[in-house]
LOMI-773149 format. One record per residue (C-alpha): residue in three letters; x, y, z. Coordinates in Angstrom, 2 decimals, decimal comma, padded with zeros to 5 digits. Example, Ala and Ser with C-alpha at 12.3 -4.5 7.8 and 13.67 -1.06 7.14 Angstrom:
! residues 2
kegu=ala u=012,30 v=-004,50 w=007,80
kegu=ser u=013,67 v=-001,06 w=007,14
! end
This chain:
! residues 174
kegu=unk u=000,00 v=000,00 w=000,00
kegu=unk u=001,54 v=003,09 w=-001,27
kegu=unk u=000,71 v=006,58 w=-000,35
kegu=unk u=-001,73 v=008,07 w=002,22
kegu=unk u=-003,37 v=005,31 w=004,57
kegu=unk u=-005,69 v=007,59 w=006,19
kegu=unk u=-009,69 v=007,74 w=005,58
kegu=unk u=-011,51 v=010,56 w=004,82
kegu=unk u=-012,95 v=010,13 w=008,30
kegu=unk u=-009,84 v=010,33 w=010,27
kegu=unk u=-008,70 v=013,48 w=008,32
kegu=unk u=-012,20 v=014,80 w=009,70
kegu=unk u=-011,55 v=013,91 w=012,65
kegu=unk u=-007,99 v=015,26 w=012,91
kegu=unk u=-009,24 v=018,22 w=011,03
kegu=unk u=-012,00 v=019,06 w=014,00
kegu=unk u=-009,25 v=018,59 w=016,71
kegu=unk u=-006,97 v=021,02 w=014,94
kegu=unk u=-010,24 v=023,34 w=015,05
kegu=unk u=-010,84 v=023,32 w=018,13
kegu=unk u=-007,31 v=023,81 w=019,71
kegu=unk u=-007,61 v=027,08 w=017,68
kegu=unk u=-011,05 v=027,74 w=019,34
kegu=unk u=-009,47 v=026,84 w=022,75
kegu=unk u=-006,60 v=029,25 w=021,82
kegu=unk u=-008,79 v=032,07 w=020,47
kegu=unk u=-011,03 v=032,25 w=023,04
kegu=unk u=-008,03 v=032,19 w=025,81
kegu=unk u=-006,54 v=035,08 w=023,93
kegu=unk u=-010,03 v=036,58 w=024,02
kegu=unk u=-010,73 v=036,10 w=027,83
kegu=unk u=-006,95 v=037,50 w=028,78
kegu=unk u=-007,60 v=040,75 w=025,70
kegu=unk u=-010,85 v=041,58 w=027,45
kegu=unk u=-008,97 v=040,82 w=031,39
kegu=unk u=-006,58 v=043,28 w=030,35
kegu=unk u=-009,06 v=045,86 w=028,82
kegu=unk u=-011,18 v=045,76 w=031,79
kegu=unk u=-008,58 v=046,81 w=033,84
kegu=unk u=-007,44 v=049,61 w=032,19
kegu=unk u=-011,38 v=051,02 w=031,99
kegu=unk u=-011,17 v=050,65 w=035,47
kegu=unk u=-008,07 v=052,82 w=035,39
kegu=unk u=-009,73 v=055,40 w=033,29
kegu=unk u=-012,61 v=055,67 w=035,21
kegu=unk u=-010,85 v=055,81 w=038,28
kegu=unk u=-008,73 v=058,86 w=037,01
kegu=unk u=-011,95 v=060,54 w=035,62
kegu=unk u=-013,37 v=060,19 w=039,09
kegu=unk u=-010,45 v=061,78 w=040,78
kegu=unk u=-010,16 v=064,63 w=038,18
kegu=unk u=-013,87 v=065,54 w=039,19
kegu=unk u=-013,36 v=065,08 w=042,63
kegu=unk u=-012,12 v=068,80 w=042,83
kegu=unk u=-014,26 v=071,18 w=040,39
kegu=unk u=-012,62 v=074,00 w=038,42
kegu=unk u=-015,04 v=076,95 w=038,55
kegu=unk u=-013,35 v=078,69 w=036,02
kegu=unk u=-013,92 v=075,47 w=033,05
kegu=unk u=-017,65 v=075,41 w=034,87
kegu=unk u=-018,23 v=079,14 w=033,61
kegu=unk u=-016,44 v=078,71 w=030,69
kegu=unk u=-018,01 v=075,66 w=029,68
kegu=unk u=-021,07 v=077,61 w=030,39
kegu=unk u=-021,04 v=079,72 w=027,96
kegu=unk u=-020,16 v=077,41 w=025,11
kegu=unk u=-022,76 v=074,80 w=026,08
kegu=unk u=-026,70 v=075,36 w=026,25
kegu=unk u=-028,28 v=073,06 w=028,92
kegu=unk u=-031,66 v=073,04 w=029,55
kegu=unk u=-031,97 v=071,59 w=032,78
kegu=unk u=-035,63 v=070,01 w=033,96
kegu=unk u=-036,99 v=072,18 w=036,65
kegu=unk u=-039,70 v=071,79 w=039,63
kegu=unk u=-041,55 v=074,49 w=041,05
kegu=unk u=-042,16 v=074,05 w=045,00
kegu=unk u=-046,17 v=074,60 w=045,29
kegu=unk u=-045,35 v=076,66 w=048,93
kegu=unk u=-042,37 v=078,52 w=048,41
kegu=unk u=-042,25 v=079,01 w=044,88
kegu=unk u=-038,93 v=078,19 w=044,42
kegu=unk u=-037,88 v=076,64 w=041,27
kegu=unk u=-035,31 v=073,93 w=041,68
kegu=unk u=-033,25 v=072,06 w=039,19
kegu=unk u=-032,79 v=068,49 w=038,45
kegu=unk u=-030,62 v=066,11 w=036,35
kegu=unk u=-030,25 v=065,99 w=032,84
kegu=unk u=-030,63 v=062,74 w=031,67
kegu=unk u=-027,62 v=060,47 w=031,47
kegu=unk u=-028,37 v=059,62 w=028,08
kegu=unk u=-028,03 v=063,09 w=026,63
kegu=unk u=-025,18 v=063,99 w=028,81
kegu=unk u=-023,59 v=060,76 w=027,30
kegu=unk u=-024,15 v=060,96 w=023,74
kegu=unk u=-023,40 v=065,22 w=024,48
kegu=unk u=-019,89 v=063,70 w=025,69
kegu=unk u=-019,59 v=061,32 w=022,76
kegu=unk u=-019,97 v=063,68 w=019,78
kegu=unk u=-017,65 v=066,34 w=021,58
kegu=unk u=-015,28 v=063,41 w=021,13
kegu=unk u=-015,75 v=062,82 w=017,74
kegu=unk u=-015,73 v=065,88 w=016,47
kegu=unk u=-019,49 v=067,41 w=017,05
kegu=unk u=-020,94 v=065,58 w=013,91
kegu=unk u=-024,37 v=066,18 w=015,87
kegu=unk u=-024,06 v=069,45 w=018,12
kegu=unk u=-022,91 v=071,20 w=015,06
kegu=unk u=-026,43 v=070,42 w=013,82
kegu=unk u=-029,21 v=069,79 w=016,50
kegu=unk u=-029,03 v=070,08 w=020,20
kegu=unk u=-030,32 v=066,69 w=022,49
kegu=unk u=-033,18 v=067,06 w=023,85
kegu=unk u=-035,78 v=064,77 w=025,75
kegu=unk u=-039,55 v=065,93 w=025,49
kegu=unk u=-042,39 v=064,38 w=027,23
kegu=unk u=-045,98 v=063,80 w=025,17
kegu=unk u=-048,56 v=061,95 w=025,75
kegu=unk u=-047,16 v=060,57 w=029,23
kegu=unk u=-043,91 v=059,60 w=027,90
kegu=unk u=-040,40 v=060,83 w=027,78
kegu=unk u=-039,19 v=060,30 w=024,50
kegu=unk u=-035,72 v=061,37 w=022,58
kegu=unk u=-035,88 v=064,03 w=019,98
kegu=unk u=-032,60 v=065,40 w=018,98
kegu=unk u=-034,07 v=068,78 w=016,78
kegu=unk u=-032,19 v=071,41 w=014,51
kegu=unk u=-031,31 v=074,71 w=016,16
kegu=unk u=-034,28 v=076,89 w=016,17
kegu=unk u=-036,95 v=073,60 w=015,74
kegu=unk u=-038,78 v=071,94 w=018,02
kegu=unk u=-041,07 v=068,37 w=017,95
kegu=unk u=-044,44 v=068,38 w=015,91
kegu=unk u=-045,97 v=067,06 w=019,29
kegu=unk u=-044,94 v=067,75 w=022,80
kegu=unk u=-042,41 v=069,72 w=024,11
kegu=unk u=-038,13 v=069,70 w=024,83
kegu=unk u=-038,36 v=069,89 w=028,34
kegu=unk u=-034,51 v=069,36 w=028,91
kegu=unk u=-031,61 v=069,65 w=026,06
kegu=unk u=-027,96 v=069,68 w=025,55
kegu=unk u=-026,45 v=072,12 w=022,43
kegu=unk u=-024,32 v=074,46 w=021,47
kegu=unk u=-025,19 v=078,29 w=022,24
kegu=unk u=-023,74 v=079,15 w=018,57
kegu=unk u=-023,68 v=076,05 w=016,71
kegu=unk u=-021,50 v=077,65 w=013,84
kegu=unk u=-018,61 v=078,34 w=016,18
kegu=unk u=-015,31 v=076,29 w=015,59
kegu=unk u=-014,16 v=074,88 w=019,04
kegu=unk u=-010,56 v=074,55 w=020,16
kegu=unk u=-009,47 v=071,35 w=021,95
kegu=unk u=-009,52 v=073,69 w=025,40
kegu=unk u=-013,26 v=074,46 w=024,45
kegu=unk u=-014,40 v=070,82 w=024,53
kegu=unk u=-012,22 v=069,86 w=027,41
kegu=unk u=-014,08 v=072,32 w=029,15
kegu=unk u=-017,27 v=071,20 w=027,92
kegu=unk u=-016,28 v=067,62 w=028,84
kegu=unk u=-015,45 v=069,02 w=032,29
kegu=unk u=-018,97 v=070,50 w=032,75
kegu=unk u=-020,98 v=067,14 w=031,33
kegu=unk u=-018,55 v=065,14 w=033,87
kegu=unk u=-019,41 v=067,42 w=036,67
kegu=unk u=-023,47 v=068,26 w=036,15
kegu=unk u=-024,04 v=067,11 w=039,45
kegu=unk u=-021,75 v=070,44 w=040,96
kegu=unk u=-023,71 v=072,64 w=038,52
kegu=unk u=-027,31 v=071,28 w=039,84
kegu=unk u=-026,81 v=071,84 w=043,71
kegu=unk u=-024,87 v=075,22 w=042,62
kegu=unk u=-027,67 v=076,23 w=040,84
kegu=unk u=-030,16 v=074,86 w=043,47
kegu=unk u=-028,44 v=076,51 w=046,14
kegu=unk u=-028,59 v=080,38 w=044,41
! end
């Protein structure tokens, strides 16, 4: 017998062994990739959570002026005092992800949540637009849409979305 003794079925066989030793491999690689990216989210986060853990007043008021927030407000029935809540995380997160990318969207439309017919719903609106039904009760843009913005002016603005909760109580407490 001359040549290659082996069956199609053992050349299967070794064939689906091979395969999955490079699964087994793969996915190793995989588990120790995603280990190791964890941990360095973790380190990001960690340093974003000490650089807000002091505010800059100055990149607040800056910020400020290149940003237009809406903020959701209450009106207390006996004193008459309006107070201020959260902006959504959602808008403050996809406000934070197209300063990052190069305001693709702000440049555009501000973010806005509105609330019809018992619902809050999304609706992201050109400048000077609003819904067809309902109302933006709370929105994140850009006070002059048109204006170019340096790296310092988004790192501000980043500064601000990172630190909302500062601006609410400030602006509760004047």
């Amino acid at each position: 017998m001359e040549g290659n003794n082996q069956t199609p079925l053992m050349e299967l066989n070794k064939a689906l062994l091979a395969m999955e030793d490079e699964y087994t491999n793969k996915e190793k690689e995989y588990k120790e990739y995603c280990a190791a990216a964890n941990m360095r989210m973790t380190k990001i986060k960690k340093d974003i959570n000490l650089y807000k853990s002091s505010v800059d007043a100055n990149k607040i008021n800056y910020a400020m002026n290149i940003l237009d927030l809406r903020f959701p407000t209450n009106k207390d029935y006996r004193t008459g005092k309006r107070t201020y809540s959260k902006i959504y995380s959602s808008l403050v997160s996809a406000a934070k992800t197209d300063l990052v990318s190069g305001l693709n969207k702000l440049k555009r439309e501000y973010i806005g949540q509105k609330y019809y017919e018992g619902f809050d719903q999304r609706c992201d609106c050109e400048y000077g637009y609003g819904p067809s039904h309902g109302s933006v009760y709370q929105s994140i843009g850009l006070r002059n849409p048109k204006m170019e913005l340096s790296d310092y002016d988004i790192e501000c603005c980043l500064y601000l979305l990172e630190n909302l909760d500062a601006v609410v109580t400030s602006k509760n407490l004047a």
